[in-house]
N, C-alpha and C positions, 0 to 999 in steps of 0.2 A: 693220082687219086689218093695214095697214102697220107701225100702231103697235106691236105683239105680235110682228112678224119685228125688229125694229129693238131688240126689248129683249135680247137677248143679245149685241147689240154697238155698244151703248151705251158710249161713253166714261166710263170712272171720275167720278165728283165733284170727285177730287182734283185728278186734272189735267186741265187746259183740252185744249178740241175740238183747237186746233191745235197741243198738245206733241208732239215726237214720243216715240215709247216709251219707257215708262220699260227702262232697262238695268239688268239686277244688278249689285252691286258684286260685283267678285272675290272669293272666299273669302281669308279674311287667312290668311298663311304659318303652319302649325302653330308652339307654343311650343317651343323647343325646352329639352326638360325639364333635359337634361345640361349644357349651357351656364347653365339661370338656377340648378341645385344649386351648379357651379363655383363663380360668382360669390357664394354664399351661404358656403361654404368658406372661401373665399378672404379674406371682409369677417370673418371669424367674430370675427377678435383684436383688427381696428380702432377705435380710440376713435375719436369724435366729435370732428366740428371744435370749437374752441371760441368759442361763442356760437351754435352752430345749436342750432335746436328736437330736443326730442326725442320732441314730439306734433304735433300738430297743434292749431294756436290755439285753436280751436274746443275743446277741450278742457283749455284752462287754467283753471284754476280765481282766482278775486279773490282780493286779500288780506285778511287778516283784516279788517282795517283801516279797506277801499275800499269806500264806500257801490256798490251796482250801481246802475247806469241803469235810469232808472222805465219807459224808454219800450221797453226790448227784452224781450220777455215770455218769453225764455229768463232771464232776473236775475231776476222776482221768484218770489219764499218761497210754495210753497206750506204752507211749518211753521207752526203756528198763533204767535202773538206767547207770547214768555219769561213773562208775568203770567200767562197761562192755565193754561201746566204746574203740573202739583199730582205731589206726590211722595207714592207709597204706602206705607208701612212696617210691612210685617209683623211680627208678633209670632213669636218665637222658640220655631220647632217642633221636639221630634225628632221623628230621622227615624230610619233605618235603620240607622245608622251610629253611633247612641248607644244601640243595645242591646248589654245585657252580659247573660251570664249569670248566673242562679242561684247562690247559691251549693251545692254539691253536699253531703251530708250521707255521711261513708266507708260510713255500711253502708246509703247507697239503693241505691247498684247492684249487678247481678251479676255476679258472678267465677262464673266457666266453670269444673268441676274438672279435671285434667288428664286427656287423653285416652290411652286405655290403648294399652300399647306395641302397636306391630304383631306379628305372628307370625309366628316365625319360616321363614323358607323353604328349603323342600329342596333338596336339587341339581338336583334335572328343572326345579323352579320359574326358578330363578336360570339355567340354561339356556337356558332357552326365552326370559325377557326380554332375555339376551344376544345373541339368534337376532334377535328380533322387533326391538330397536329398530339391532340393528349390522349387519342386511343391507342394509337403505336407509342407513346412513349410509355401508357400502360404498361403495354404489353414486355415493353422494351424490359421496364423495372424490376418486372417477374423474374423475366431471364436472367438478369443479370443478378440478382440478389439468388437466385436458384429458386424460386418460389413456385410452388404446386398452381397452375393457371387452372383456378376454377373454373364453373361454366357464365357463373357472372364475370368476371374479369374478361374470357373471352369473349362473351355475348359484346360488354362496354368497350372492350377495343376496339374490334372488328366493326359491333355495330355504332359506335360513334366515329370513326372514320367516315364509312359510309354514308351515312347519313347526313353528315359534316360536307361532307363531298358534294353529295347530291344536292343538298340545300345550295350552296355554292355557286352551282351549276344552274342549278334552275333561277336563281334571283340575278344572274348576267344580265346586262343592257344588252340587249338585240338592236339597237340603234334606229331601230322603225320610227319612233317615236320621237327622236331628237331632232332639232330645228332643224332648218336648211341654213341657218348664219355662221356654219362652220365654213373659213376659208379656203382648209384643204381640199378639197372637194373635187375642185377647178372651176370652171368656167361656169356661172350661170347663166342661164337664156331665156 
């Protein structure tokens, strides 16, 4: 029963019955970040002494030359021996980049015929596109030059859009009225 009160204050393994406590080290003094940039700054234009390293040893490499030491097992090759390499030589593909075209023959392709003139537009028509597309770029010029949108400028944007629009819309063919000698149609009976 002694045995089992005495296991929670048990002496560590580490250290002996009669160490006294171990003490924390103090916490080491924050980096100070501003000071180690300065110094990085500072060295930015610095050459190197001359004959100081500018690795570390450990990272030199032999000379071509220099058999390495058999006994440090950072020196020896794991590359297989030069007799073993075998060189492969492919045969000469094309590829992507050695295709050409066809040559074209002038009457495979098709020529488009020219598409018939547009028709002519009214006044009301030519109006209203003037309405529609030059009330937003109004508006547009205001903004962009910084300029104070009065209530005429907005009335003219807003309302010559609008207006522009609706005209537009309301003078559409509804197609009621157009012949029946349209082909696309289909079938007539």
């Amino acid at each position: 029963m002694a045995d089992r009160e005495d296991e929670g204050t048990a002496p560590h393994e580490e250290e002996p019955a009669g160490a006294p406590p171990h003490e924390e080290e103090p916490p080491a003094a924050p980096l100070d970040e501003e000071a180690a940039w300065a110094a990085l700054v500072a060295g930015y234009d610095d050459e190197p002494e001359p004959g100081a390293a500018l690795w570390p040893e450990a990272e030199n490499v032999p000379a071509p030359g220099a058999e390495p030491d058999p006994t440090d097992p950072a020196a020896v090759s794991t590359k297989p021996p030069a007799s073993d390499r075998t060189i492969v030589i492919h045969p000469v593909i094309r590829g992507p980049r050695d295709y050409e075209l066809a040559d074209d023959d002038e009457d495979a392709h098709y020529v488009p015929p020219e598409p018939p003139p547009l028709p002519e537009a009214d006044v009301t028509t030519k109006f209203a596109w003037i309405a529609v597309l030059g009330g937003p770029l109004l508006l547009l010029v205001f903004v962009l030059f910084q300029l104070e949108i009065t209530w005429w400028a907005a009335t003219l944007g807003v309302g010559g859009f609008l207006g522009g629009f609706a005209t537009l819309v309301m003078r559409m063919r509804t197609g009621e009225d157009d012949e029946d000698d349209d082909p696309g149609r289909g079938a007539v009976v």
